[in-house]
Each structure stands twice: as structure tokens, then as C-alpha cells.
C-alpha positions as CSV (number, residue, x, y, z in Angstrom):
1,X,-55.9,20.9,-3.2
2,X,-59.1,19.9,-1.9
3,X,-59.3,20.4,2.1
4,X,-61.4,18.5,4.3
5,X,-62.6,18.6,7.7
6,X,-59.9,16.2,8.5
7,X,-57.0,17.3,7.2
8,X,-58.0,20.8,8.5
9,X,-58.3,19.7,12.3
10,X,-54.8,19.9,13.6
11,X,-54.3,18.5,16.7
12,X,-56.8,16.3,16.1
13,X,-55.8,14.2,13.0
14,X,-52.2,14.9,11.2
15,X,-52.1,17.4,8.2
16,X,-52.1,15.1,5.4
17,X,-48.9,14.7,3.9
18,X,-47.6,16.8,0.9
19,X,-49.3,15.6,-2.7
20,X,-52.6,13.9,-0.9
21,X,-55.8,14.7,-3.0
22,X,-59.0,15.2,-0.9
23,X,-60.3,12.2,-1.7
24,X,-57.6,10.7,-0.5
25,X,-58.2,8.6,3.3
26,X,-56.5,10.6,6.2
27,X,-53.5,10.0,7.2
28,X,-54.8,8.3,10.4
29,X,-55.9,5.5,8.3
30,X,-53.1,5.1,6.2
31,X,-50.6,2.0,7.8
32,X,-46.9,2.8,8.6
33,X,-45.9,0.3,5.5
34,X,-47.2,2.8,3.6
35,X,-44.9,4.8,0.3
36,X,-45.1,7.9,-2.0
37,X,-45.9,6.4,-4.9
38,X,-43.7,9.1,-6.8
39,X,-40.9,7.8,-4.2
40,X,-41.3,4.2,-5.7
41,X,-40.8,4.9,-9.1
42,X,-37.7,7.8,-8.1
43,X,-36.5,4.8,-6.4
44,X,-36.8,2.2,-8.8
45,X,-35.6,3.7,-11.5
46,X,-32.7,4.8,-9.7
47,X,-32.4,1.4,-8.1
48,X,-32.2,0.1,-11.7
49,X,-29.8,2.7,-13.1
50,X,-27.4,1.8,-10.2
51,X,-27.1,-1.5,-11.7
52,X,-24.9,-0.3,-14.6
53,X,-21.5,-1.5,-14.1
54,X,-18.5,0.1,-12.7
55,X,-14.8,-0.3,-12.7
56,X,-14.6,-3.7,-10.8
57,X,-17.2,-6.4,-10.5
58,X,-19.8,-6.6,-7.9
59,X,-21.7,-9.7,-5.9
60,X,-25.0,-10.0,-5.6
61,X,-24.9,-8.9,-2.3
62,X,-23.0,-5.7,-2.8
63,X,-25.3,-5.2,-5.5
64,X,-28.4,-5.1,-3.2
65,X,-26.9,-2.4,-1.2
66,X,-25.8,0.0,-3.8
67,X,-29.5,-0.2,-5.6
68,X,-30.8,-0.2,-2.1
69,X,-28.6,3.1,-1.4
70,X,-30.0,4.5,-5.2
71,X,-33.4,3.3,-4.5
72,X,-33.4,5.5,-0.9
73,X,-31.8,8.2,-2.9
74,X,-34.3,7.9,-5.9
75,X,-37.2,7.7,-3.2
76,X,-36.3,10.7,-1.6
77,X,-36.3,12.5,-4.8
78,X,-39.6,11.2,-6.5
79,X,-41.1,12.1,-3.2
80,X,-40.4,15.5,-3.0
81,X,-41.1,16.0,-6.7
82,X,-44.3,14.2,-5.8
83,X,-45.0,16.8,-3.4
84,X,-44.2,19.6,-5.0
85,X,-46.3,18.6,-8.4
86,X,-49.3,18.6,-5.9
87,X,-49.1,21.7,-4.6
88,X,-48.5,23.6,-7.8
89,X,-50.7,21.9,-10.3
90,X,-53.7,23.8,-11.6
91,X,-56.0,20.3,-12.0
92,X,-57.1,17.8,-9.4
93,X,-56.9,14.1,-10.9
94,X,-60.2,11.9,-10.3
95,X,-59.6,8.6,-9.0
96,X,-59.8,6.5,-11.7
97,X,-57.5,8.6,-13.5
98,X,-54.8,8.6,-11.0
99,X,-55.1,5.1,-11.3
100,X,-54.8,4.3,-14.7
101,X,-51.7,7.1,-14.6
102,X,-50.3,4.9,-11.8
103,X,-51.1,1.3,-13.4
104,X,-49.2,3.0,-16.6
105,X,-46.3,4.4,-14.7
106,X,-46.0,1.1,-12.8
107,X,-46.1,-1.3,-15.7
108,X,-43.3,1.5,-17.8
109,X,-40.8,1.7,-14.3
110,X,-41.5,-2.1,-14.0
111,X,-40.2,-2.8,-17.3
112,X,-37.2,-0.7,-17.0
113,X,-36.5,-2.2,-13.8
114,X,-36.6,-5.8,-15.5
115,X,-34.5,-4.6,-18.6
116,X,-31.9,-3.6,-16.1
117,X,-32.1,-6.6,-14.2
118,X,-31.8,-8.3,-17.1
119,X,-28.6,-6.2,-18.8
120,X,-27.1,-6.4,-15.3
121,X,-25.8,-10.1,-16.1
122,X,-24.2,-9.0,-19.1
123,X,-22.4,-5.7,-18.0
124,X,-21.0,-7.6,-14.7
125,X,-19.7,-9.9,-17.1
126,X,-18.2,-7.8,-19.7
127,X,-16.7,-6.1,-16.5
128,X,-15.2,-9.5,-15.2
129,X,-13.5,-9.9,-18.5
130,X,-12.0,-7.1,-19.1
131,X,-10.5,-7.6,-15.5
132,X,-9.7,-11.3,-16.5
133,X,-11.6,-13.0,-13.7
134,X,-14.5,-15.8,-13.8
135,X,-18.0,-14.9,-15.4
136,X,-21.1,-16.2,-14.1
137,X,-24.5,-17.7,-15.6
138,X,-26.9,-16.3,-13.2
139,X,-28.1,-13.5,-11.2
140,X,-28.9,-14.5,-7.8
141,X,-32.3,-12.7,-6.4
142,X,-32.2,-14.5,-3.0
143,X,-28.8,-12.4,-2.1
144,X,-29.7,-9.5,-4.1
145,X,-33.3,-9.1,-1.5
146,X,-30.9,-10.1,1.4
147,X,-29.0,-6.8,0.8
148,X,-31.9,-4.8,-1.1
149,X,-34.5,-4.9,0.7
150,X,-33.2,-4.7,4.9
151,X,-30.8,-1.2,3.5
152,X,-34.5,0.5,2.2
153,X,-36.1,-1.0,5.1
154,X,-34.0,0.7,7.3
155,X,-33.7,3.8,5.6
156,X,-37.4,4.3,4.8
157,X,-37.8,3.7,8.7
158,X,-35.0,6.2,10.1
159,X,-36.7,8.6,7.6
160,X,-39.9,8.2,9.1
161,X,-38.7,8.8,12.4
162,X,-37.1,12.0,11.0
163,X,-40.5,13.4,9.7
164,X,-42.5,12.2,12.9
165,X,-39.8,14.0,15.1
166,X,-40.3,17.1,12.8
167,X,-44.1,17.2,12.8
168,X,-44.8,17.0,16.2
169,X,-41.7,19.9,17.1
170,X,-43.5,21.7,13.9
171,X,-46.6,21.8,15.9
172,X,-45.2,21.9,19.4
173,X,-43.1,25.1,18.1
174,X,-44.0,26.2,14.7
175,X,-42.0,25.0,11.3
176,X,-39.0,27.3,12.1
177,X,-37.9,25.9,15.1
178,X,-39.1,22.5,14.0
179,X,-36.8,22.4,11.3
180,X,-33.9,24.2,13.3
181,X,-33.8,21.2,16.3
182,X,-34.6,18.4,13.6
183,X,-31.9,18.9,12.1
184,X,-29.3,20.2,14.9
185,X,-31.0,16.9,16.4
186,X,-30.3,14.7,13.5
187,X,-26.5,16.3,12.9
188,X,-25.8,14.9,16.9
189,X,-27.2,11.6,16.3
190,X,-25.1,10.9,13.0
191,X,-21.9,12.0,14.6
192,X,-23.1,10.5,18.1
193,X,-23.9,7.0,16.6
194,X,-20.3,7.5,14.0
195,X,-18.3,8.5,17.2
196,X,-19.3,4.9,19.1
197,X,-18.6,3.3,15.9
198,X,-15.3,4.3,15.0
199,X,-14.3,4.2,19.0
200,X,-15.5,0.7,18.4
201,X,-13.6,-0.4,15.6
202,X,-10.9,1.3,16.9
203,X,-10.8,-1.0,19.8
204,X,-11.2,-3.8,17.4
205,X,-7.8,-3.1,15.7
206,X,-6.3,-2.0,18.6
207,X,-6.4,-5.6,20.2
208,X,-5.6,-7.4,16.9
209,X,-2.7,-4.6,16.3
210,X,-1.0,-6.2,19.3
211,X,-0.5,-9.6,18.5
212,X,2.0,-10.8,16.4
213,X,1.0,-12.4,13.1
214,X,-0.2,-16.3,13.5
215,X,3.0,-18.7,12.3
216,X,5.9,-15.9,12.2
217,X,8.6,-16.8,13.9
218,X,11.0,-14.2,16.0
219,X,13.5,-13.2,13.9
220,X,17.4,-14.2,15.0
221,X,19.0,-12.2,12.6
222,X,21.5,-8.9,13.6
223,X,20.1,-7.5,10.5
224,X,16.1,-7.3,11.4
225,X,14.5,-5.1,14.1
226,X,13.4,-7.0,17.2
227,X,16.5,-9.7,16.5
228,X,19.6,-9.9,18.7
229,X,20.6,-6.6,20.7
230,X,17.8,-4.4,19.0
231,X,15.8,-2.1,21.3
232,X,12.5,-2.8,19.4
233,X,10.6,-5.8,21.4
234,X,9.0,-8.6,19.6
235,X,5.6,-7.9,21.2
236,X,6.0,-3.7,19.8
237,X,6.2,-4.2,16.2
238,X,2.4,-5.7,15.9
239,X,0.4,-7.8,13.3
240,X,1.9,-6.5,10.5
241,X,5.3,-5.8,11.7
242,X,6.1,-9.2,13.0
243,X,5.0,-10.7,9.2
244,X,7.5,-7.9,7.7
245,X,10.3,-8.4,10.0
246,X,10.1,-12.5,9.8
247,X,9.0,-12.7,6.3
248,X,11.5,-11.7,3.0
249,X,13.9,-13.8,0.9
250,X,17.2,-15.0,2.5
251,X,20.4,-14.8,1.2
252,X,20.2,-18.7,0.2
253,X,16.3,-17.5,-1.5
254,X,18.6,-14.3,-3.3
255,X,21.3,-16.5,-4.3
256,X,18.7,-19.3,-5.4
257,X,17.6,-16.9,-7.8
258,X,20.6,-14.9,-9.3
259,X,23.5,-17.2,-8.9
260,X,25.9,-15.0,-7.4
261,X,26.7,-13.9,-4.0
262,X,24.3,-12.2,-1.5
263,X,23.9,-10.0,1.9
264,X,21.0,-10.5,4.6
265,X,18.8,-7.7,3.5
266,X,18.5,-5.2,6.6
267,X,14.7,-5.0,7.8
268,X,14.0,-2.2,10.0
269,X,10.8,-1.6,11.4
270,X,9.4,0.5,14.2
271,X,5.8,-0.5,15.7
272,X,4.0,2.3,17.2
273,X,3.6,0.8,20.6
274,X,7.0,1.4,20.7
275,X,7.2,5.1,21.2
276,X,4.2,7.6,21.9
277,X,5.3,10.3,19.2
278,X,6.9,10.0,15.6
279,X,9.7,12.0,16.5
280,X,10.7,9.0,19.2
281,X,9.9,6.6,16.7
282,X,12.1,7.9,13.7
283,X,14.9,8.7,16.4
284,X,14.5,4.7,17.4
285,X,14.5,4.0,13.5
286,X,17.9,5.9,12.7
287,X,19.3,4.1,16.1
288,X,18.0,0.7,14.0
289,X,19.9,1.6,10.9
290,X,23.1,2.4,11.8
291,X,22.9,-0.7,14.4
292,X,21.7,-3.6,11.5
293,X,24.4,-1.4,9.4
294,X,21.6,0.0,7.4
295,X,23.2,2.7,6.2
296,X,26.3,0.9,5.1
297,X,24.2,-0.9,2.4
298,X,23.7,0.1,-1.7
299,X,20.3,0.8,-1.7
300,X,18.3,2.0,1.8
301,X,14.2,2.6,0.5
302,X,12.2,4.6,3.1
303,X,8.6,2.9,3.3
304,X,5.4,4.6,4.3
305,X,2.6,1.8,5.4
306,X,-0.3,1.2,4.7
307,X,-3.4,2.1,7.2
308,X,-2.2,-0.5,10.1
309,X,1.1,-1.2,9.2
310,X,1.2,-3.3,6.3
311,X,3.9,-3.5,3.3
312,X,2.9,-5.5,0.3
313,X,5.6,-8.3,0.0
314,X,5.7,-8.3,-3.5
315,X,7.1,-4.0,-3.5
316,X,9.6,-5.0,-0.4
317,X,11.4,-8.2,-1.8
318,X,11.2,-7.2,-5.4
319,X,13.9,-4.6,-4.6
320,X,16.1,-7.2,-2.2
321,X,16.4,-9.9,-4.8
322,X,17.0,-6.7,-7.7
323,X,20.0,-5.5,-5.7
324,X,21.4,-9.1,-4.1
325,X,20.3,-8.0,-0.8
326,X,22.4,-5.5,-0.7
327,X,19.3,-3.1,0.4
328,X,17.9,-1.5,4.2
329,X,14.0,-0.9,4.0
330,X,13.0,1.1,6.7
331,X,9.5,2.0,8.2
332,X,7.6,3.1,10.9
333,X,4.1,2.6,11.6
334,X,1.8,5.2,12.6
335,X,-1.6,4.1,13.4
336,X,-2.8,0.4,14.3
337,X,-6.4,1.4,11.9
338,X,-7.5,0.2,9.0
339,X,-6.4,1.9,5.8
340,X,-10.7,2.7,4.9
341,X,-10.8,4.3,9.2
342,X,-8.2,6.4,7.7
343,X,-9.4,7.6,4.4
344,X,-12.8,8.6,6.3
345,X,-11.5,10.4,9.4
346,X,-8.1,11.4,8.9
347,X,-6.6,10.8,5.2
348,X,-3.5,12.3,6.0
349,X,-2.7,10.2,9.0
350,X,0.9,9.2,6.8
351,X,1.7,12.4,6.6
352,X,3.2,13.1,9.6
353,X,5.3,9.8,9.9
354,X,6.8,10.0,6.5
355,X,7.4,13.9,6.9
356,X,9.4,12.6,10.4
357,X,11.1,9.5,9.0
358,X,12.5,11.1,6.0
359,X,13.9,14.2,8.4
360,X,15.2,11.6,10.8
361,X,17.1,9.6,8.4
362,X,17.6,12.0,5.8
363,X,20.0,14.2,8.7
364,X,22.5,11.0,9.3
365,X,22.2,10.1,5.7
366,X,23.8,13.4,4.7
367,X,26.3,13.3,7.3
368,X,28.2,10.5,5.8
369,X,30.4,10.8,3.2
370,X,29.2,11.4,-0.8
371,X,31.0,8.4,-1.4
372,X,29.9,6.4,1.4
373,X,25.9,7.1,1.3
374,X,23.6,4.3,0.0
375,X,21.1,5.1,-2.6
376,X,18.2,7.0,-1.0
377,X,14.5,5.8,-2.3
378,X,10.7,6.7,-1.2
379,X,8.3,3.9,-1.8
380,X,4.9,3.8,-0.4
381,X,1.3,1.6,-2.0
382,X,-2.2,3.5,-1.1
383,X,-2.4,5.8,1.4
384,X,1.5,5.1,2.0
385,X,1.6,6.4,-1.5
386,X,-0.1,9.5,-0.3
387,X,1.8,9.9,2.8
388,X,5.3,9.3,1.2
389,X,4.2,12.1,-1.7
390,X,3.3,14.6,1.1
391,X,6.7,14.5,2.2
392,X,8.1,16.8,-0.5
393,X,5.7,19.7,-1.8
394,X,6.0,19.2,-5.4
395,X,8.2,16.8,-8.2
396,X,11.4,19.4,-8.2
397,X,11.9,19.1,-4.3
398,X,11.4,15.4,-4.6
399,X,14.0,14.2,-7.1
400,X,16.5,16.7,-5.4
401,X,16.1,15.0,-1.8
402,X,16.3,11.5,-3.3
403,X,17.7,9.0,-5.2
404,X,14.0,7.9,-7.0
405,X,10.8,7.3,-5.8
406,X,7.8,4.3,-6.2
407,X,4.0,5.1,-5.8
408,X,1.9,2.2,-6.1
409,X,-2.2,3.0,-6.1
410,X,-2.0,6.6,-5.8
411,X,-5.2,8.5,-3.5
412,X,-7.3,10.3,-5.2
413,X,-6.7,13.4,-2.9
414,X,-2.8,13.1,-3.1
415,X,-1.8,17.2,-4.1
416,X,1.5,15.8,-6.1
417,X,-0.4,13.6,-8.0
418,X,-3.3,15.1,-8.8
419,X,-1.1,18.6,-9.8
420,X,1.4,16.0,-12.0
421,X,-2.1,14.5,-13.9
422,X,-3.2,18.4,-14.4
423,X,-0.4,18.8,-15.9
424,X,0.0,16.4,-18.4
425,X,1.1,16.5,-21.8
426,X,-1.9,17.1,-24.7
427,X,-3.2,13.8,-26.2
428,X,-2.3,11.8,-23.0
429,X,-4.7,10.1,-21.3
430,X,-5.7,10.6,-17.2
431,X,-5.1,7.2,-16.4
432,X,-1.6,6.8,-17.7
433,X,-0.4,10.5,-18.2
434,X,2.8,11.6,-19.9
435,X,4.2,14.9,-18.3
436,X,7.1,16.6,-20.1
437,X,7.6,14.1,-22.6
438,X,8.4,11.6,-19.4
439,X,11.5,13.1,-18.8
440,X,11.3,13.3,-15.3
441,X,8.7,11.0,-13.7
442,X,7.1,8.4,-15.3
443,X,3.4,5.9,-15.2
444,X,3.1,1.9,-15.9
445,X,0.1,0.0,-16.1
446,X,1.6,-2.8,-17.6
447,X,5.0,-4.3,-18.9
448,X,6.3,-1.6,-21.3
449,X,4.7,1.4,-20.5
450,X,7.7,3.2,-19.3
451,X,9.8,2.4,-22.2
452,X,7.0,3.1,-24.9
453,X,7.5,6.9,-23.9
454,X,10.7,7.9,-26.5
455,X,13.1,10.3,-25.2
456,X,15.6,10.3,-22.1
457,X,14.1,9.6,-18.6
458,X,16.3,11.5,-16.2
459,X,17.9,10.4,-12.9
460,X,16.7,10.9,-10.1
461,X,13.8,8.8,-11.8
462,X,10.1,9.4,-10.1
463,X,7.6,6.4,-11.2
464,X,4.1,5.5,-10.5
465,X,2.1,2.2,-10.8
466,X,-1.2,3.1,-11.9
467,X,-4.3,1.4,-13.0
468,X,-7.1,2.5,-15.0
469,X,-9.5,0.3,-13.0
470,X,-8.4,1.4,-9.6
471,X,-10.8,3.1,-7.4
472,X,-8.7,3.9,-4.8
473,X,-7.0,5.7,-7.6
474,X,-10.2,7.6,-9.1
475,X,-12.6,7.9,-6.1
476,X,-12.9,11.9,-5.5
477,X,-15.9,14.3,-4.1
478,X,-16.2,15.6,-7.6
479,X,-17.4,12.4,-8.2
480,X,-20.6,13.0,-7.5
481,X,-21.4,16.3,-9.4
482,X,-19.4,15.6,-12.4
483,X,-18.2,13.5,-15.0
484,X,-14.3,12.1,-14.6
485,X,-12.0,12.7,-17.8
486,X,-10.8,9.3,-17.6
487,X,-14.8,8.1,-18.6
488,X,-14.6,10.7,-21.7
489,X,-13.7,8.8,-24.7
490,X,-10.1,8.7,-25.8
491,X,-9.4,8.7,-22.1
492,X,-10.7,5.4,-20.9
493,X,-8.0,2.5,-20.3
494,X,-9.0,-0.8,-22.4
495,X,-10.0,-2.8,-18.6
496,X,-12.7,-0.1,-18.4
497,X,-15.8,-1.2,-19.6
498,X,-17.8,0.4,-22.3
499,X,-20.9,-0.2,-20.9
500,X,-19.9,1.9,-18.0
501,X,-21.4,5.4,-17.8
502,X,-21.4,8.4,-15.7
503,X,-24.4,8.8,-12.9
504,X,-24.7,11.6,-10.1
505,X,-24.1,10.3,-7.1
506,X,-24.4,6.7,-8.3
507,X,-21.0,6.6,-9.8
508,X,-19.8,7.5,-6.8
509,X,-21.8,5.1,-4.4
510,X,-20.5,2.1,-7.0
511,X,-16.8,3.2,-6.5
512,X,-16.9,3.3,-3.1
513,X,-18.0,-0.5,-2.9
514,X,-15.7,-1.0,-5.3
515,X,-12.9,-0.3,-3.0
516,X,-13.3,-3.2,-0.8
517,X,-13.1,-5.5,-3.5
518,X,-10.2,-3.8,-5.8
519,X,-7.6,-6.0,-4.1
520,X,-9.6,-8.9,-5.3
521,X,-8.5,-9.0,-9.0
522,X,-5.6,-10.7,-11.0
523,X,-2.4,-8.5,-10.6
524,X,-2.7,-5.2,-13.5
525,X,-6.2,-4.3,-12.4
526,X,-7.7,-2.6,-9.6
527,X,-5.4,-1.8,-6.4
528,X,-3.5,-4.8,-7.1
529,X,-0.2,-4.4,-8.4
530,X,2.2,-7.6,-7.4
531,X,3.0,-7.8,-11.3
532,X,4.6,-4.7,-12.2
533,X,6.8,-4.2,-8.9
534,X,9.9,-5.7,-10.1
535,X,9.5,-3.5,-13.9
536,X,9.0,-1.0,-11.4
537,X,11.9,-0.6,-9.3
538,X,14.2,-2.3,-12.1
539,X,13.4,1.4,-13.6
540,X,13.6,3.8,-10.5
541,X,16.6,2.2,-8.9
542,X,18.4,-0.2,-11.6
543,X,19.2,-3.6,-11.0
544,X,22.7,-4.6,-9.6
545,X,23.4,-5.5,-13.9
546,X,21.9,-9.0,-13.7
547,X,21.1,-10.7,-16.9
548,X,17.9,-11.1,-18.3
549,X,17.5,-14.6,-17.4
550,X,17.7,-13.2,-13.8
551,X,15.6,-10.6,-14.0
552,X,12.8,-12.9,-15.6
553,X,13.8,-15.6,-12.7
554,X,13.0,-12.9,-10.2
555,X,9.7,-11.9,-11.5
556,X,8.1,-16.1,-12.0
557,X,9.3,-16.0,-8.4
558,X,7.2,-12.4,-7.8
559,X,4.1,-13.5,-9.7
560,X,4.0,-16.9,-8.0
561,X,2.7,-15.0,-4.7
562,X,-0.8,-15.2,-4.4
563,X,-2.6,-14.0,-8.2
564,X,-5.1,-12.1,-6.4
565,X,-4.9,-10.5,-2.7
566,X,-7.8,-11.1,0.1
567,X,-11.3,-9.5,-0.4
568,X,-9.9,-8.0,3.2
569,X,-6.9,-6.7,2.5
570,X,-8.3,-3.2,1.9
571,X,-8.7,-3.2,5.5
572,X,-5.6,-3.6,6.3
């Protein structure tokens, strides 16, 4: 590299940046708007790389922030190649070569970028058919900018800031300890600014946790929490409790449907304003039970929640209209948060709550009589999935402590599912496994999957609702370094796209997105799994021996809830 006066005079003028020829103008000139041009094409071509599809389909808008997320990634990376290029090269460029190498590499990334752009219509597309919802005609720029262009503004700018702070400490205290209080700085900053955020949103759901639901209706049934004589208040169960507790079929709904005789179903459900610890709220649960006769009934399913609260109705009255009523579902809540709070700061929130509730119950359940005790089932959907697996340490402990189990949407970083998917027999595929021939636990994707396994499937029965499209289901760390077996070929489920590849990092940034919007498919794709609940637990826990006619009754009535959840429900 060529020095100069100016880029020699520290103190005086800044050291011109890594890569800068000497015929380059001085920093000083240079205005802030200015970019690497190695960062720009990094970023571009990243930006147009993350526009390869993923499992579910993306808007406009969250299309502009993942290529805006790649193109700050890409930047950062043609940068520092950039600089490192300059240093080590043995030629110095004139100028009106580095131009024509620039006006080359500009009009080659340029194209690329288009050509994405371009493909980006078709892939989305071949994405929303294969999960069976509305194409579209067009790519809308305006809402693409609106997302693209603020995320790099603001990430080129913090990055600035990061690099100003570092100079001047570099030359106040030499690179060393520069470097050192840079990034100690920068480490209290992110968890500073993620601290107020989080204590933020916590207040947020905290004051909407509260409430109960808009247009429920205290229930005056003996047989629900919060009804006549019950020691849970109306105003303790929260949002999500108050829609559980007044929602469900009746008896005259049940007996509607399957044309015999019916029971109340028993609805017990602990808020957790209602006790500070778990231990007081499973104790309050038991009390519940054996007050709404809980344990008195056929069937008695222990549910783990969602994030703040939240049972999907299609899981919880599948089972009551399966078993004429004749059922007690039991749950406690354990944090007023958002499922996505959760995965991020504490993914095992469940744990504790389901570990508690089980004890609690499990201890009066085994005092009654052999005869006597109802059916004993685990059921949870997401995290509640995770936090009702957690319960037991592996499948053996499981099916001896219950009567059956149902996992809808499985984590990613659940131990007794990943270990069960490790596991699996040769020849089956990651997203819808076969372990031991099926003899023991069991995966359905879609009507028939658990009876296109030959052989017996043993009681208790252990069954899990999974999708190959689900990225709660298939969002892991390793995500980012390495390519997932269910993208290898042979392994992929038919709703994947082909189109769909395997990028560091990218993959990863696209799946995360795709969380928010995985509830926002038809029913047998993503997180969404209101279709298969009634196969489901018609397979775990039997079905009362109602006729077919019923059984198909019961499921119009199942699918007829809404075909595709809230964009928002993931935040529940």
C-alpha cells in the first residue's frame, strides 16, 4: 500500500481505512453515506441468495428484512475480505482499472441480484402450493424497500458507531485495549438494550395476562374451575384461561354429534396469579379434581400450555366429544409470556410445571383403586410439547407412568424427541421417523400415517403430530453451520419445496421468520395441526367404540374451526 502524508498523520487526519489505495481521497473527505465496495457486492449477493425459499411462504415485508439481515451479514463479510485482499496483494490497481474491475463486478452482482429477484416469484409460489395456500402475480418492491432498506440502514449505522468508538479508544489506548472495552462495551449495550426490552414486553403481557378473554362468559358449571364453590377466582385464570374454562362442547354439543348419552366434561385450570409457586398451584389443581369429580371420570389428560397459557381447542374438545365427555383436562399455567419470550430466554419455562402437575396428581391418582382410576394421558402442542416430554427422562419411563401420551409441534431442542428421531429405524425419514418398527410410539403427518406402519403398536401408545414443514419443529443452532437430514434427498416431506436449499446462516435467519407465520397455513402444514387431533387421540386413547359415521361427524365438526390460525398466535 501506498502511504501518504495524510494517512500517515495520526491525530491529525484518521488512518485510512483497511483496503484504501494511495490514491484514494482521505478519509476526511469521504461522506458518512459512504460503503466498501467489496461490502456491497458480499451483501448483495447474499441479500439475493436469502431470497431462496424456505419451508413456509414469506411477505414482502418479511422478505426485506431477511435480505436486509443477509445483506448486513454479506456486507460484513465482503468487507473484511476487502480488507484483507489490500493488505496482502503484491500489485497496486491504477484507477482506471479498479474501475473497470468495479463496473464489471457491479453489472455481474447486479445481474444475479435481478435473476433472484426475478426467481423469487416463482419459488414463493411453488412454496405456497405445496402448502395449499393462495399464489400471487407480483412482487411488491415498495414493501420489500420498506423492510430492506431501514434494517441495513440501521445496521450499517450501529456498525459505524462500533468502529468510531474503537478507533478513537485504539488511539486513546492502543488496539489492545481498544478492542478489549469495545467489545466488553458492546456485550453491555446488547444485553442492556435486551434487558429493557424483554422487561418491557413483559409488562406488556403481564397487563393483557390479566383480563379475561373479550365475550367469555363466567362459567356456572360445578364441573369447570372458577364455577360454583371452586377456590380459583374468575379474575386468576387470565386471557387464556377464561376462553378454556368458558369455551368446549356441552353435553347437548356431545350428544348433537354421537347420538347417545353424555357427561359435562370436567375443565380444570389453574391461572398463575392464583398461587406464587407450582407446587401451590398443582396442590390447588388436585383440590380442583377431586372437587369437579375429576378423577371419577374415564379419561383425565394432563395438559401443559402453551407460552401464556393457551390450549388449542381443536386438541382439548377432540378428546371430550371421542370419549362422550366422560373426560377431566387439567392444566396449570406457568408464565403469563409469550411462547417466542420463552424460547429465547428460558425454553424450559414448562418444565417445571409439568414435572409438578404430573407429581401432584399422579400421588392421588395412584391412591385410588386399580379399578377405580381414570385413564391417565400427557398432551401438550409446542413448547407444552416440550414441557410435557421433560416430565419423564426417556420413552420407557413415559409409557410406564401413563396411560399414552400426544405431542403436537415438537421443539427442536426437546431431549425425548430428538434422542427418539436419532434413533430411528434405517430407511425412515427425519420428518416422519419409524422407531422399532412403531411398536411403541408412533408419528402422523397426515390421515393414515399411523396405520401405514405394519406390525402391533403397543399400549401404553406414545404419538406425535409432526410436520415436515414446521419450523418450530426443525429450527436448531446447528442450523447455521450444517446441513439438516430432513433437506438431504430421500428425507424431504413432499410440502417441502425443491427449490429450497441449504445456506449458512441464511437457512437459519429464514426459519426463524418463518415461525411467526407457521400458524398461518391450512391445517397439515407448518405448526398447525387442528386436522389430525381427532386421528390423533382416536389412536393414543381409543374412542368410547363409536361408529364411523360418528367419528367422521366429530372430525367436519373439528375441521370447521377456523382452516388456518392467526398470523399472532405464535405469540401466544
Amino acid at each position: 500500500m501506498t502511504s501518504t502524508p495524510e494517512t500517515m498523520t495520526a491525530g491529525v487526519r484518521e488512518t485510512a481505512a483497511p483496503g484504501d489505495d494511495g490514491d484514494r481521497e482521505p478519509n476526511r473527505g469521504r461522506r458518512w453515506w459512504h460503503l466498501d465496495f467489496g461490502g456491497i457486492v458480499g451483501g448483495l449477493l447474499l441479500a439475493a441468495v436469502a431470497m431462496t425459499p424456505s419451508l413456509m411462504p414469506r411477505t414482502d415485508l418479511a422478505q426485506g428484512i431477511v435480505s436486509g439481515i443477509a445483506f448486513l451479514a454479506g456486507y460484513s463479510i465482503g468487507a473484511g475480505l476487502s480488507a484483507v485482499i489490500a493488505r496482502i496483494r503484491p500489485w497496486a490497481l491504477s484507477r482506471r482499472r479498479r474501475a473497470t474491475f468495479r463496473i464489471v463486478a457491479a453489472l455481474i452482482v447486479g445481474g444475479l441480484v435481478v435473476a433472484f429477484a426475478v426467481a423469487s416469484l416463482n419459488w414463493q409460489n411453488d412454496v405456497r402450493r405445496a402448502v395449499e395456500v393462495p399464489t400471487v402475480d407480483a412482487f411488491d418492491v415498495v414493501l420489500f424497500l420498506a423492510a430492506f432498506v431501514p434494517t441495513i440502514a440501521v445496521g450499517i449505522a450501529i456498525g459505524r458507531g462500533i468502529r468510531r468508538l474503537y478507533r478513537v479508544l485504539a488511539r486513546r489506548l492502543g488496539t489492545g485495549w481498544g478492542a478489549i472495552i469495545t467489545v466488553v462495551g458492546l456485550v453491555v449495550v446488547i444485553v442492556g438494550v435486551l434487558a429493557l426490552a424483554f422487561m418491557a414486553l413483559d409488562r406488556l403481557y403481564l397487563s393483557t395476562n390479566g383480563p379475561v378473554a373479550e365475550g367469555v362468559v363466567e362459567p356456572g358449571s360445578e364441573f369447570r374451575s372458577a364455577g360454583p364453590d371452586s377456590e380459583m377466582h374468575w379474575d386468576q385464570v387470565g386471557r387464556h384461561g377464561s376462553t378454556f374454562l368458558s369455551g368446549g362442547p356441552t353435553v347437548d354439543d356431545i350428544e348433537a354429534i354421537t347420538g347417545a348419552d353424555a357427561l359435562e366434561p370436567v375443565r380444570v385450570y389453574v391461572g398463575v396469579a392464583s398461587a406464587p409457586t407450582v407446587e401451590e398451584r398443582a396442590a390447588i389443581a388436585v383440590r380442583e379434581l377431586e372437587r369437579t369429580g375429576g378423577f371419577e371420570r374415564d379419561v383425565l389428560v394432563l395438559a401443559t400450555t402453551t407460552g401464556s397459557g393457551w390450549l388449542e381447542p381443536q386438541a382439548v374438545d377432540a378428546i371430550e366429544y371421542l370419549h362422550g365427555g366422560d373426560t377431566a383436562i387439567v392444566a396449570i399455567q406457568y408464565s403469563h409470556q409469550p411462547s417466542f419470550v420463552s424460547f429465547l430466554l428460558n425454553p424450559d419455562a414448562p418444565v417445571p410445571s409439568s414435572i409438578e402437575l404430573y407429581r401432584a396428581v399422579h400421588e392421588r391418582w395412584a391412591a385410588l383403586a386399580a379399578s377405580d382410576r381414570p385413564d391417565l394421558y400427557l398432551y401438550g402442542l409446542s413448547l407444552g410439547s416440550h414441557g410435557a416430554q421433560a416430565t419423564f427422562p426417556d420413552l420407557e419411563e413415559l409409557r410406564a407412568g401413563t396411560s399414552g401420551a400426544l405431542f403436537a409441534g415438537s421443539p427442536n431442542h426437546s431431549t425425548m424427541w430428538r434422542d427418539l428421531t436419532d434413533r430411528r429405524d434405517a430407511g425412515s425419514p427425519a420428518w416422519k421417523p419409524i422407531v422399532d418398527g412403531g411398536r411403541e410410539v408412533r408419528w402422523l403427518s397426515e390421515f393414515g400415517d399411523f396405520d401405514a406402519i405394519e406390525g402391533r403398536w403397543d399400549e401404553p401408545r406414545i404419538a406425535y403430530l409432526q410436520h415436515g414443514t414446521d419450523p418450530v419443529t426443525w429450527l436448531g443452532p446447528e442450523l447455521i453451520w450444517s446441513s439438516p437430514e430432513w433437506l438431504e434427498p430421500g428425507q424431504r416431506a413432499p410440502d417441502v419445496s425443491d427449490s429450497m436449499v441449504w445456506i449458512p446462516l441464511v437457512t437459519a435467519v429464514q426459519l426463524v421468520v418463518d415461525k411467526f407465520a407457521s400458524d398461518h397455513v391450512p391445517a397439515s402444514h407448518g405448526h398447525n395441526y387442528g386436522d389430525v387431533y381427532v386421528d390423533g387421540w382416536r389412536s393414543v386413547s381409543g374412542d368410547a367404540g363409536l361408529s364411523q359415521d360418528v367419528i367422521d361427524r366429530i372430525q367436519a365438526r373439528i375441521e370447521a374451526y377456523a382452516p388456518t390460525q392467526p398470523i399472532g398466535r405464535y405469540l401466544e
